[in-house]
C-alpha positions as CSV (number, residue, x, y, z in Angstrom):
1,X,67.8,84.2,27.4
2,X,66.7,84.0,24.1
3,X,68.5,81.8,21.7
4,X,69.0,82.9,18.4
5,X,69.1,81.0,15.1
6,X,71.6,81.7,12.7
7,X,70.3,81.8,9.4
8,X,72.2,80.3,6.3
9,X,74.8,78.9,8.9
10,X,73.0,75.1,9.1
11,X,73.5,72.6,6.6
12,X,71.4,72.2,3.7
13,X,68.9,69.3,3.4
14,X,70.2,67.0,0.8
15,X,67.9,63.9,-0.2
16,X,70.1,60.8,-0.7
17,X,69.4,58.9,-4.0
18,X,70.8,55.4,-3.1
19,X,68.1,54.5,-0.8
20,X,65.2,55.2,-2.9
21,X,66.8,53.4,-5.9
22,X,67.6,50.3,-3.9
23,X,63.8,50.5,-2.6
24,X,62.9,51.0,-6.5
25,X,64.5,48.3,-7.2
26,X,63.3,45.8,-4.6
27,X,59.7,46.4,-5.9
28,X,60.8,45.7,-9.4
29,X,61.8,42.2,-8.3
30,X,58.9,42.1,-5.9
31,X,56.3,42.6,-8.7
32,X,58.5,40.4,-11.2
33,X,58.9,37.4,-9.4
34,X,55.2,37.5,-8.1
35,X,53.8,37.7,-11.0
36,X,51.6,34.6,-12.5
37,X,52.2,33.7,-16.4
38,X,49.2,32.2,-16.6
39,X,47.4,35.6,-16.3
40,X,49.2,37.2,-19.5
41,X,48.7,34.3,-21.4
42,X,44.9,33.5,-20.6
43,X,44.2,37.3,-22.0
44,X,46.4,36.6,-25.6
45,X,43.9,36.1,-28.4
46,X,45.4,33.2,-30.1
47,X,44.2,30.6,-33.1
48,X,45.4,27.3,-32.7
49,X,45.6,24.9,-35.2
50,X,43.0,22.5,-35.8
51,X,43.6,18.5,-35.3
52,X,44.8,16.8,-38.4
53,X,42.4,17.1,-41.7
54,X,42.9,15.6,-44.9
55,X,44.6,19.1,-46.0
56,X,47.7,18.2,-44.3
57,X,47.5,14.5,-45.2
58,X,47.0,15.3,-48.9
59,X,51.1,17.0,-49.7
60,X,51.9,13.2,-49.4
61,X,49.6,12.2,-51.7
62,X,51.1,15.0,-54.0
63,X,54.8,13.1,-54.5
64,X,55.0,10.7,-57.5
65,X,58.0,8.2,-57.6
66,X,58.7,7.1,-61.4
67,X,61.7,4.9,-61.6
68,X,63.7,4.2,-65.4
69,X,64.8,0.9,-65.2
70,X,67.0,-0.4,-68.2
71,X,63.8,-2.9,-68.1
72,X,61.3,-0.7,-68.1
73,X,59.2,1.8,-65.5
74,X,58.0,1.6,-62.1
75,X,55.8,3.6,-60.7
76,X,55.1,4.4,-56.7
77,X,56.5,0.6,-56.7
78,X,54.8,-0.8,-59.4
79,X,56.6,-2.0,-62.8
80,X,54.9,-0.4,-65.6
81,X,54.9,-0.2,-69.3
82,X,54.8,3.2,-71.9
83,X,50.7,2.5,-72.0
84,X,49.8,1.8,-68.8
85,X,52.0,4.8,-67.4
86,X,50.4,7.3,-69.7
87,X,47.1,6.6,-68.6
88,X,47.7,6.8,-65.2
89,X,49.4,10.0,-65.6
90,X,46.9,11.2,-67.1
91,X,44.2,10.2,-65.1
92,X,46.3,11.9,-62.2
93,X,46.7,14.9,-64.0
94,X,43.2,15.5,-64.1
95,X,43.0,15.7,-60.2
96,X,45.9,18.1,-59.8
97,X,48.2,19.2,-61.9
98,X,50.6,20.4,-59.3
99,X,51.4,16.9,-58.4
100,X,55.3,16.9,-58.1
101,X,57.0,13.7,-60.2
102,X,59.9,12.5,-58.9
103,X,61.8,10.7,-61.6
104,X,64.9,8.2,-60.9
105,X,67.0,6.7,-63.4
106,X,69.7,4.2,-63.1
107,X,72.6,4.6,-64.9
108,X,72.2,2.0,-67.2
109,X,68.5,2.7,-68.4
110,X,68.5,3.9,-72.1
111,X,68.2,7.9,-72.5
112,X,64.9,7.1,-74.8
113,X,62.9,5.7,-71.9
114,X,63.7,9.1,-69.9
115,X,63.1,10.8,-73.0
116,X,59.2,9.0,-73.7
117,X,58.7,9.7,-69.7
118,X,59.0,12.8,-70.1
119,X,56.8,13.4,-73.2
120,X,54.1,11.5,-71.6
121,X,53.9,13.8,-67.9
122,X,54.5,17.1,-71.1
123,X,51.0,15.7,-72.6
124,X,49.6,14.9,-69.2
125,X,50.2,18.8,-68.5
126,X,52.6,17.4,-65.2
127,X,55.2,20.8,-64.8
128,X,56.7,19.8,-61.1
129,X,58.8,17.7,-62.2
130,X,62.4,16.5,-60.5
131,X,64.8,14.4,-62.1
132,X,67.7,12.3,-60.2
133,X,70.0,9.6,-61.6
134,X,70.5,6.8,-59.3
């Protein structure tokens, strides 16, 4: 006897998601853990910095200490007077004038010594300057 099929009576193929996203995802953590960092970073086109030159060296050269004593000035540690101060300022100021001058005063140093510092870095052409009262 000849068996007939039924037509439209069978159930429908249905293709199950679950599996294939589980399998998706097991190659995701396959190709993420296997992976070597030292291949993506050997390909990166980066400039590194060059070992130490005098440019990075030279900002501390670029800080001035003056100190108003009610004595007189010091400068970078050394006491000073008026004279000797403006010529040094000046001979600074011809190397750079964007030397920044730290200026301390005490609280008992008289307002004119401030007063004469200042006019001497204004003639030296000194603009960076920063003033704190110790």
């Amino acid at each position: 006897m000849k068996k007939r099929q039924r037509k439209g009576l069978g159930e429908k193929a249905q293709l199950e998601m679950t599996p294939m996203i589980d399998v998706v995802f097991q190659l995701l953590i396959f190709f993420v853990v296997t992976i070597k960092q030292e291949d993506i970073l050997s390909h990166l086109d980066v400039t590194r910095p060059a070992a130490e030159s005098q440019q990075e060296k030279q900002p501390d050269q670029d800080l001035l200490q003056i100190t108003v004593y009610k004595q007189g000035f010091v400068l970078q540690g050394r006491p000073v007077n008026l004279r000797e101060l403006d010529r040094q300022l000046t001979r600074i100021s011809t190397y750079s004038k964007s030397v920044s001058v730290v200026i301390k005063c005490t609280g008992d140093s008289p307002h004119a010594y401030l007063v004469q510092l200042l006019d001497v870095c204004s003639k030296a052409g000194l603009k960076n300057l920063n003033l704190f009262s110790i």
